[in-house]
Backbone bond lengths (Angstrom), bond angles and torsions (degrees), N, CA, C in turn:
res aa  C-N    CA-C-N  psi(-1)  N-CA   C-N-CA  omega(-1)  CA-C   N-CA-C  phi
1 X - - - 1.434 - - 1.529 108.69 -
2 X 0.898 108.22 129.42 1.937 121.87 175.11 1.703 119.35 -90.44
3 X 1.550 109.40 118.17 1.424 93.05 172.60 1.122 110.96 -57.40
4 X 1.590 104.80 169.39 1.727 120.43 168.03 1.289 117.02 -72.10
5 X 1.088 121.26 171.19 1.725 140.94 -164.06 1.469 93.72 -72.59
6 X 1.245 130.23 109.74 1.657 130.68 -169.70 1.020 107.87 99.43
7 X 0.917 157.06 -40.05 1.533 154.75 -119.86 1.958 91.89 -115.46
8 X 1.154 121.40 126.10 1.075 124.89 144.57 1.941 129.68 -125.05
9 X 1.547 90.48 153.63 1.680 90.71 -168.36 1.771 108.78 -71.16
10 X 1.103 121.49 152.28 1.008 138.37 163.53 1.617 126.84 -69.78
11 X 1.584 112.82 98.99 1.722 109.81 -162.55 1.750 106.02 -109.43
12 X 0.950 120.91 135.19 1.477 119.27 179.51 1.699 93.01 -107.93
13 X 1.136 102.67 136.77 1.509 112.54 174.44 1.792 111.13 -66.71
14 X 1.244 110.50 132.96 1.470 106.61 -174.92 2.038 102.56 -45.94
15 X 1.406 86.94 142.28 1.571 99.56 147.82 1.765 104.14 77.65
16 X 1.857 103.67 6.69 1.497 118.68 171.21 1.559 110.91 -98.60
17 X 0.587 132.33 -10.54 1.425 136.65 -165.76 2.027 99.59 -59.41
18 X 0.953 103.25 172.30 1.610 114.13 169.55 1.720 119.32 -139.65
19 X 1.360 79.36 122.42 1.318 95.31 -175.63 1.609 124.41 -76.79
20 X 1.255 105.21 150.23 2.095 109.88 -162.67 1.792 84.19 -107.34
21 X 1.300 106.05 130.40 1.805 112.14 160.47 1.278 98.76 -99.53
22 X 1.795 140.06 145.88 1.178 110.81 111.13 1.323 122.28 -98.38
23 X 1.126 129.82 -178.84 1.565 112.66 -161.29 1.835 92.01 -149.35
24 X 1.455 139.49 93.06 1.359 125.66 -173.35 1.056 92.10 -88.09
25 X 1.247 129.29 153.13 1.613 152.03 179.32 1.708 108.53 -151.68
26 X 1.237 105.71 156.97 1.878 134.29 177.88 1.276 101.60 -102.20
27 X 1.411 115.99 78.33 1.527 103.56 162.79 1.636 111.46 80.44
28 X 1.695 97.01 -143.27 1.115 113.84 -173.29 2.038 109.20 -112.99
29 X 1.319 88.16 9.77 1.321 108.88 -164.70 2.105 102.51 -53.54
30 X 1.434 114.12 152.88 1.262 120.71 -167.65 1.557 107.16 -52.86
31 X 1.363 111.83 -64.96 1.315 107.47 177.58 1.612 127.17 -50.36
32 X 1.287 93.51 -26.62 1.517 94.85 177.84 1.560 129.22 -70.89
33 X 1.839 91.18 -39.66 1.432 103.51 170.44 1.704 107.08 -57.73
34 X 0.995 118.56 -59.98 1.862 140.05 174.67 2.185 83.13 -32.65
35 X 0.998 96.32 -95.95 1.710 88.95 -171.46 1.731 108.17 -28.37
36 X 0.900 127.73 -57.80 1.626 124.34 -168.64 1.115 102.50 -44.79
37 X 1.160 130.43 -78.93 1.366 157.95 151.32 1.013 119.57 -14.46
38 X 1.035 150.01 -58.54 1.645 145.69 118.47 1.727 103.24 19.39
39 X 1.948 82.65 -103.58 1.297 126.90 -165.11 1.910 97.08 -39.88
40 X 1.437 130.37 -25.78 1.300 108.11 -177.05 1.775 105.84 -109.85
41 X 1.300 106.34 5.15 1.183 117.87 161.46 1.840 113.25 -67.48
42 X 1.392 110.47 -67.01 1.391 117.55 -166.48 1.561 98.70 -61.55
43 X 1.646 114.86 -43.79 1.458 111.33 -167.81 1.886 114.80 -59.28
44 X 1.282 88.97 -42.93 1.902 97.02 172.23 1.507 121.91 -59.70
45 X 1.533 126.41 -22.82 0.837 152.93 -164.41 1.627 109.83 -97.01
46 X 1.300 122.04 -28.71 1.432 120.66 -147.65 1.730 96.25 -157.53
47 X 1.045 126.38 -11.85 1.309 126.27 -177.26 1.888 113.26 -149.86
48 X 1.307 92.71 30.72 2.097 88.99 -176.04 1.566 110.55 -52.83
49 X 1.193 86.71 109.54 1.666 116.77 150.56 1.246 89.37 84.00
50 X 1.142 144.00 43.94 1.579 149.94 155.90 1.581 122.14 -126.77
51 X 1.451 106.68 37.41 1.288 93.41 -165.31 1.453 95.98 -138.79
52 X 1.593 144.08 152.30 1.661 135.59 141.37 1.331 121.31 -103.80
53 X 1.023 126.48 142.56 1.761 116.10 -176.77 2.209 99.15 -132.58
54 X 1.144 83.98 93.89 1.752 94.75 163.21 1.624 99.83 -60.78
55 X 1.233 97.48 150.08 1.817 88.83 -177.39 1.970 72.32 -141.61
56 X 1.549 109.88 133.44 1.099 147.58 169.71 1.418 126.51 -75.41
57 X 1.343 146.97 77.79 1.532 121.07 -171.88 1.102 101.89 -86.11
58 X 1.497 151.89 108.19 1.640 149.55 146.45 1.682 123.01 -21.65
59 X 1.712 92.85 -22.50 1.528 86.72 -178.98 1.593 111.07 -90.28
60 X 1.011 94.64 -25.62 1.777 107.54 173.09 1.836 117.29 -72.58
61 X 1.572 99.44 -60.88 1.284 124.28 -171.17 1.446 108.20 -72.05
62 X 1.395 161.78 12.22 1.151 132.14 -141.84 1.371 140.21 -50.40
63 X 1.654 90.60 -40.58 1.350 128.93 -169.31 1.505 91.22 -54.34
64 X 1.660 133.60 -69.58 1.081 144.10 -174.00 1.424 109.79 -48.42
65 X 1.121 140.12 -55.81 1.064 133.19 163.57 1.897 122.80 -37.58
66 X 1.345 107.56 -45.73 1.449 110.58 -174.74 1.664 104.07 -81.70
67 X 1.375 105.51 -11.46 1.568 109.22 -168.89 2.024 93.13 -69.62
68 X 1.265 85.26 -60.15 1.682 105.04 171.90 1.495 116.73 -59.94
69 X 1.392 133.53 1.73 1.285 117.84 -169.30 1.632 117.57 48.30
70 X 0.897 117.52 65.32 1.421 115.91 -178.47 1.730 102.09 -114.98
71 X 1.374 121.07 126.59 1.627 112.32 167.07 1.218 98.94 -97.66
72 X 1.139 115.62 -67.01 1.707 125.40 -163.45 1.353 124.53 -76.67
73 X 1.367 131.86 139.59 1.611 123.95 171.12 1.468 99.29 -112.90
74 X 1.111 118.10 164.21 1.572 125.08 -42.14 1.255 113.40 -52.89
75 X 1.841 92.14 137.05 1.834 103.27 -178.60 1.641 76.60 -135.74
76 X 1.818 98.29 133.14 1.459 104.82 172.16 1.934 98.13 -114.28
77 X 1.413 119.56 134.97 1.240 122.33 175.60 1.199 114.31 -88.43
78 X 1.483 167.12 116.44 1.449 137.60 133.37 1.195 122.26 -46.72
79 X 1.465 139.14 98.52 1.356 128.09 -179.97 1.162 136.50 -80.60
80 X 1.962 97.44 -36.07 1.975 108.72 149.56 1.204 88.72 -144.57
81 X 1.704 107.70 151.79 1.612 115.02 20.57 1.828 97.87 -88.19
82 X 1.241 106.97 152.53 1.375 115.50 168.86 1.796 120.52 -57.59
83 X 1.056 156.74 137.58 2.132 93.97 18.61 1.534 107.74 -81.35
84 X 1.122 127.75 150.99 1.292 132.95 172.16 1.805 117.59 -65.06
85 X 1.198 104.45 148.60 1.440 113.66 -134.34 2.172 87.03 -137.75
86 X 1.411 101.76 113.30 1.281 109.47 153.05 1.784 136.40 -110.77
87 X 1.133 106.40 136.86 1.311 132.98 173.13 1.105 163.39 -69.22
88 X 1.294 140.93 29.77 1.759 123.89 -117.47 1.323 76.78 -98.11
89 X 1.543 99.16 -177.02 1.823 125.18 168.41 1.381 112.67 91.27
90 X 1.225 129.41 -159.39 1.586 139.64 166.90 1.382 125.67 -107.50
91 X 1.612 99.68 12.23 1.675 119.45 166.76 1.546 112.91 41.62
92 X 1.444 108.04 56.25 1.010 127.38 164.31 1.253 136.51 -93.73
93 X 1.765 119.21 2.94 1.132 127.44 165.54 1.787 99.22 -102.89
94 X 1.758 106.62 112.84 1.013 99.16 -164.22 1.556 114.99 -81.25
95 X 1.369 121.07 -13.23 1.535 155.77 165.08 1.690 98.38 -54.99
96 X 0.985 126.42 -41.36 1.912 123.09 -172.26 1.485 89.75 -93.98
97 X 0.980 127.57 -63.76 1.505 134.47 -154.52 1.661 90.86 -63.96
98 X 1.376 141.53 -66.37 1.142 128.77 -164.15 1.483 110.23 -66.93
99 X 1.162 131.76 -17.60 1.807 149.68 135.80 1.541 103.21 -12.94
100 X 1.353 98.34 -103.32 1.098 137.58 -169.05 1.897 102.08 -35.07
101 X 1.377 114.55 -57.79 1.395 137.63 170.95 1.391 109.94 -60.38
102 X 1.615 118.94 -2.77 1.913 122.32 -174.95 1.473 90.53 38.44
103 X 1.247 132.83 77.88 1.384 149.68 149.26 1.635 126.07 -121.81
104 X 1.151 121.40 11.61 0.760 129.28 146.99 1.210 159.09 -42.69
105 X 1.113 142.34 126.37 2.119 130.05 -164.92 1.330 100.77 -90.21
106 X 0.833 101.90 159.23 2.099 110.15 149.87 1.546 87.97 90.91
């Protein structure tokens, strides 16, 4: 298919894109803190200034959580760039998590 006469496509330079977190968490609970904390560690590290992280409380939110199918906290979502990408734990293996997240070098 050919754009129209004017029309040009919209190109994001590889590796610009911005990434969506959601991040469900319990409170203030240890693991949860451990995921936050983490999660804005690796993002500062590996994604500066390209990144959003919704942070979820389950004890507040429920509804959101069940909307999402979520059992367990910490549950980290990737929402974009697609495919969407789940998480459990406090993503403390920073080697799986940057995996898992296709963040990886090399």
């Amino acid at each position: 298919m050919k754009a129209r006469k004017g029309e040009r496509r919209k190109t994001k330079k590889p590796g610009a894109e911005t990434y969506v977190f959601r991040l469900f968490v319990a409170g203030n609970e240890w693991n949860s803190a451990q995921a936050k904390e983490n999660l804005a560690r690796l993002c500062g590290a590996h994604l500066k200034g390209r990144y959003k992280i919704d942070a979820v409380d389950v004890l507040k939110d429920a509804s959101s959580a069940h909307k999402n199918k979520v059992l367990v906290t910490p549950t980290l979502i990737l929402v974009k760039p697609l495919p969407k990408v789940v998480v459990l734990g406090n993503l403390n293996n920073t080697a799986q998590v940057l995996g898992a997240l296709r963040l990886t070098v090399g």
